[in-house]
N, C-alpha and C positions, 0 to 999 in steps of 0.2 A: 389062886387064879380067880374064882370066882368072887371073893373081896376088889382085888384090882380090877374085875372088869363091873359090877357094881358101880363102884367108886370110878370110873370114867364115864359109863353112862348116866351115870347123877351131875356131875361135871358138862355132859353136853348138853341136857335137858337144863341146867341152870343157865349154860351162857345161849341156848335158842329163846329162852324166856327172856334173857335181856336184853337179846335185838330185839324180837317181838315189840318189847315195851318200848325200846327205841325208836321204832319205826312205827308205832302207833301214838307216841309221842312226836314225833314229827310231822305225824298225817294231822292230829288235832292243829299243832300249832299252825298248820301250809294256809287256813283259810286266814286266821285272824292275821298272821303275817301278809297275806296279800292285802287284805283289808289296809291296813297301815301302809303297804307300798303304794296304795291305787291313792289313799290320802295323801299322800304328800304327791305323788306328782300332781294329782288334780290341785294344792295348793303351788306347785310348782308352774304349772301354766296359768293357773291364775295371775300370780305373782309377774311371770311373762311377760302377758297378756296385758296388765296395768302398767308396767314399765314401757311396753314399747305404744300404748295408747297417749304416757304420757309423753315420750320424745316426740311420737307425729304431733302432737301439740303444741310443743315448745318449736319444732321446725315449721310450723303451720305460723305460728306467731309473729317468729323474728325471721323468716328466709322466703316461705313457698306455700303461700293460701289456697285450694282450693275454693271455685266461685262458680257457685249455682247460678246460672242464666235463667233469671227469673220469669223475666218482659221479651217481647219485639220489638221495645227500644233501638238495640243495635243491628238488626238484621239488615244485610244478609251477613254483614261479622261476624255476628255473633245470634245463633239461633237457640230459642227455649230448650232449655235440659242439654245445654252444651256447661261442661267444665270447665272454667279457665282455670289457668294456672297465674295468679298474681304473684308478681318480683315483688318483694319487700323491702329490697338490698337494692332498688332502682334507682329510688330517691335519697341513699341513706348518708352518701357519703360528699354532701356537696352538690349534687346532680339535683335539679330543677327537671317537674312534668314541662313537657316543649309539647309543641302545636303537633296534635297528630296524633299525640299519644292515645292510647285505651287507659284509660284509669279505671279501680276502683274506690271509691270515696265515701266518710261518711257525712251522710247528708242533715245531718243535726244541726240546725241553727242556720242551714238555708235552705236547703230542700224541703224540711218539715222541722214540725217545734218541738222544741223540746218537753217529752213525754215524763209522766211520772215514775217513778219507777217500782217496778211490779214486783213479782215474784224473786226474789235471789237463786232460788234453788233452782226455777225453771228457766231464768235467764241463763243461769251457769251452764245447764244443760244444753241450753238451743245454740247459744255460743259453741257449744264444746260441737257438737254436731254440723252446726254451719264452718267450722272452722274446718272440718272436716271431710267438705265436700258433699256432706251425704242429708243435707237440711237446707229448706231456701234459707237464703240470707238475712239480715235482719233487716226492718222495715226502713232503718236508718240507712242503707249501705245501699247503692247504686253506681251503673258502669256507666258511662260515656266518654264521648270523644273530645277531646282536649281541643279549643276552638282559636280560644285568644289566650294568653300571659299577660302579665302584669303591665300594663303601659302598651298593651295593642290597641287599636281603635278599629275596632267590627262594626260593620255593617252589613243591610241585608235587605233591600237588594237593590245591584244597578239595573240600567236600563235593560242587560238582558238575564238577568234576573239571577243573578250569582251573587254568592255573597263574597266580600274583601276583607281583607286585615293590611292592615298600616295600607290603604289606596291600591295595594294589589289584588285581582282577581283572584279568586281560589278555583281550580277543578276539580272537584269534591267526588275523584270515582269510585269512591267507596259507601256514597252514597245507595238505598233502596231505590232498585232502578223504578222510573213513575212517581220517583217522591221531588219537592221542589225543594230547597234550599230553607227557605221558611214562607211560608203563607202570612205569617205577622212579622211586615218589617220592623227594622229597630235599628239603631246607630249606638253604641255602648263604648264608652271608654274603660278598659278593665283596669282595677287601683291595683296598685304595686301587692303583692304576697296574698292576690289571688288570681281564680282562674273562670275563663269562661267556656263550660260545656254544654255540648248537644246530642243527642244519639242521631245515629246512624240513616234508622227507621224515622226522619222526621215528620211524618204524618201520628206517628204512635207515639212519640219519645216526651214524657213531661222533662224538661229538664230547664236551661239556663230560663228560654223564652217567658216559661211560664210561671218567674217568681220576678219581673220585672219593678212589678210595682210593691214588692214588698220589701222586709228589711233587707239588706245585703244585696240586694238586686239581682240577684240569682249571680253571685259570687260564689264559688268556692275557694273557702281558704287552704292556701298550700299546704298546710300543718295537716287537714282533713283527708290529706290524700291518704292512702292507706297500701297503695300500691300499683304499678303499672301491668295490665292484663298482657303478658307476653306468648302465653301458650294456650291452646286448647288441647285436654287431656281424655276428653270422653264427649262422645262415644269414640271410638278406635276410627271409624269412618270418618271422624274430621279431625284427626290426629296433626297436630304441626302448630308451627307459630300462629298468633295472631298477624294476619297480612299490615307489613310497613305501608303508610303511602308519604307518596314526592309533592302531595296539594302543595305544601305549606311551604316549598325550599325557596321562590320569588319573592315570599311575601318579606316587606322591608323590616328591619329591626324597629322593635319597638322601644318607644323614649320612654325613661323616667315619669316626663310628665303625662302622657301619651300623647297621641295626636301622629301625625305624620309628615314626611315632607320630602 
């Protein structure tokens, strides 16, 4: 008896020393194991994190731009540090910018000259950031209102002091109320497969007026459009569409050659 009972208590004292070591062998391994779990998911959200930074890019690109409100250009449309939200898909399938619209366009080779070209790396960046809503836009890129089409014939101003397209009046009430239509009149035929823009705020707004006498006449070409500003998305207080206006529904079709009749 006291051999078999020996020989059991040696039997329990070996298998308590094997959990022991099993369970201090588990406890070493618990940190380095979490170690490796915390690694990979912090590679898992990274991984994420760059997948869905690159979709809002590619949907920023080809569908839905956000656009920093840089100027008082368009006021009271469109006020500093509002977001729009640019259609991409406006122009894309046939459809021409028409009288009225909000565009964003870039303004290379009529608005300003063309620059040399700088940094790659921080162009890629400021792009990827302006593309993004969350950087001004680039110096290139500016919103205005769509005034005349290809073969309209603008002018500015009649006798009470409105501006026309094709001999019709426009009532501009989307205008900055106290601003006038233009303080430099002008008479402009616009050439087919471009456009003629103005901001809103025309006391602040450099746009069509002020490249008159230069190349392209303060044209922009249709190809340059980039998109039509359809929504305001921040702040949350000016949440909704960009407001349609009826100025333009009298004004007569415009000709091929331009002119009126």
């Amino acid at each position: 008896m006291d051999t078999e009972a020996r020989l059991t208590q040696r039997d329990r004292t070996s298998s308590g020393t094997g959990e022991e070591r099993s369970r201090f062998a588990r406890f070493r391994a618990g940190p380095s194991g979490s170690r490796t779990t915390g690694m990979l998911s912090w590679r898992r959200a990274g991984l994420l994190g760059v997948a869905c930074t690159v979709l809002l890019l590619l949907f920023s690109h080809f569908v839905l731009q956000p656009f920093l409100i840089p100027s008082r250009s368009m006021e009271s449309t469109l006020k500093v540090g509002d977001r729009v939200l640019v259609n991409k898909l406006a122009y894309r399938f046939g459809n021409q910018p028409a009288r009225g619209d909000v565009v964003v366009f870039d303004g290379t080779g009529s608005f300003v000259r063309e620059q040399p070209a700088g940094d790659p790396v921080v162009g890629l960046l400021r792009g990827a950031a302006a593309a993004l809503g969350i950087a001004e836009p680039a110096d290139t890129d500016f919103v205005k209102r769509v005034v005349g089409v290809g073969g309209d014939d603008v002018v500015c101003c009649d006798a009470r002091g409105r501006l026309s397209v094709n001999g019709v009046p426009v009532d501009e009430e989307y205008l900055r109320p106290g601003d006038a239509p233009s303080k430099v009149p002008f008479r402009i035929v616009v050439p087919i497969g471009t456009l003629w823009v103005m901001g809103d705020h025309r006391s602040q707004s450099r746009d069509s007026r002020d490249h008159l006498g230069e190349p392209g006449g303060g044209m922009v070409p249709v190809e340059k459009v980039i998109g039509r500003a359809d929504w305001i998305g921040w702040p949350l207080s000016r949440w909704g569409s960009v407001p349609a206006t009826t100025a333009y529904e009298k004004a007569g079709a415009a000709r091929p050659g331009g002119g009126h009749g």
